[in-house]
N, C-alpha and C positions, 0 to 999 in steps of 0.2 A: 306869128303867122297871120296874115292877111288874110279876111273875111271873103274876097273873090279868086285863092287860091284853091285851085281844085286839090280833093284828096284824092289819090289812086290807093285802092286797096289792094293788094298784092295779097292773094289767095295763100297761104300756107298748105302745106302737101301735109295730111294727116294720113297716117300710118307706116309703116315699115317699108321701105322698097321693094319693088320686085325683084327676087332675086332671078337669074339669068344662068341657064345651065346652058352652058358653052362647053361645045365637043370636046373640050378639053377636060372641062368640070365631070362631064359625063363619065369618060373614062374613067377618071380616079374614082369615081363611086362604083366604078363595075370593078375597079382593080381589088377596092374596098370591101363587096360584096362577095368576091371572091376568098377575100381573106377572113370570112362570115364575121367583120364588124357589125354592128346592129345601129340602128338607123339614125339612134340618139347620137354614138362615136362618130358617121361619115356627117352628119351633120355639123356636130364643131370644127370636125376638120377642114370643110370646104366652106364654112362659112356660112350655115343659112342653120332655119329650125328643123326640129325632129318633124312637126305638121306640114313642114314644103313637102319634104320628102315624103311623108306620106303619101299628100295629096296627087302626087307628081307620078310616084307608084303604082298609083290607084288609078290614078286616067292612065297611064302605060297598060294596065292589067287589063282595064276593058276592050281599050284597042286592038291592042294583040288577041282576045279571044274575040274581037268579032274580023280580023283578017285573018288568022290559022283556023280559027273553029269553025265560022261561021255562025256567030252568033249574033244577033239581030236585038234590038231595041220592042220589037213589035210583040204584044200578048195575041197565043191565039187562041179563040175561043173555038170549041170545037165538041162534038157531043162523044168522040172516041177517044177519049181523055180518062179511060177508064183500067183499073191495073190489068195487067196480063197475068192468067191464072201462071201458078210455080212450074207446070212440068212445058210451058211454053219456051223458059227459059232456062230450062236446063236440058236442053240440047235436044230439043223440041220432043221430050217422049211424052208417051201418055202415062199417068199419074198409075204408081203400083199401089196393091193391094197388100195392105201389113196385117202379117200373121201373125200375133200374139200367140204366146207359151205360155202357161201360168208354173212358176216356182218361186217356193216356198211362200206360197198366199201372196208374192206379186208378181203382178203380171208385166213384163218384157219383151220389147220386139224379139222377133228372131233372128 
């Protein structure tokens, strides 16, 4: 090799490929999910890892609950962050008075 021949370095790709869920991919894991294989099986079958699918799942979960729920990214801070006494939420009565019986030396609601 000649001393004024330029070298080009050609980058090598390090790590795994992205793998690519094509509508098609898609479905066979909803067909799969269906048939309740578990995540490590639809993964060798379609060809990628148990952690794609995770990760893949994981971003699908959050999206879906902040378009169906409505759930938002944002913390609120707020000073009415405080629990709701028990007979609030139990169908809004106000809290009864328990009458204890005493038999045979213990005592028991009525």
């Amino acid at each position: 090799m000649d001393k004024n021949t330029p070298v080009i370095d050609i980058p090598k790709k390090v790590g795994r490929p992205n793998f690519e869920f094509t509508p098609k991919i898609l479905e066979q894991v909803k067909t799969m999910a269906s048939y309740m294989c578990t995540k490590a099986e639809i993964g060798k079958i379609i060809g990628c890892s148990e952690s794609t699918i995770k990760l893949k799942s994981s971003i699908m979960a959050m999206w879906l609950g902040k378009v169906y729920l409505g759930q938002t990214d944002k913390i609120q801070n707020a000073d009415d962050n405080v629990p709701l006494p028990i007979y609030d939420i139990i169908e809004h009565e106000e809290p009864k008075e328990i009458e204890f019986k005493e038999v045979q030396n213990d005592t028991i609601p009525k």
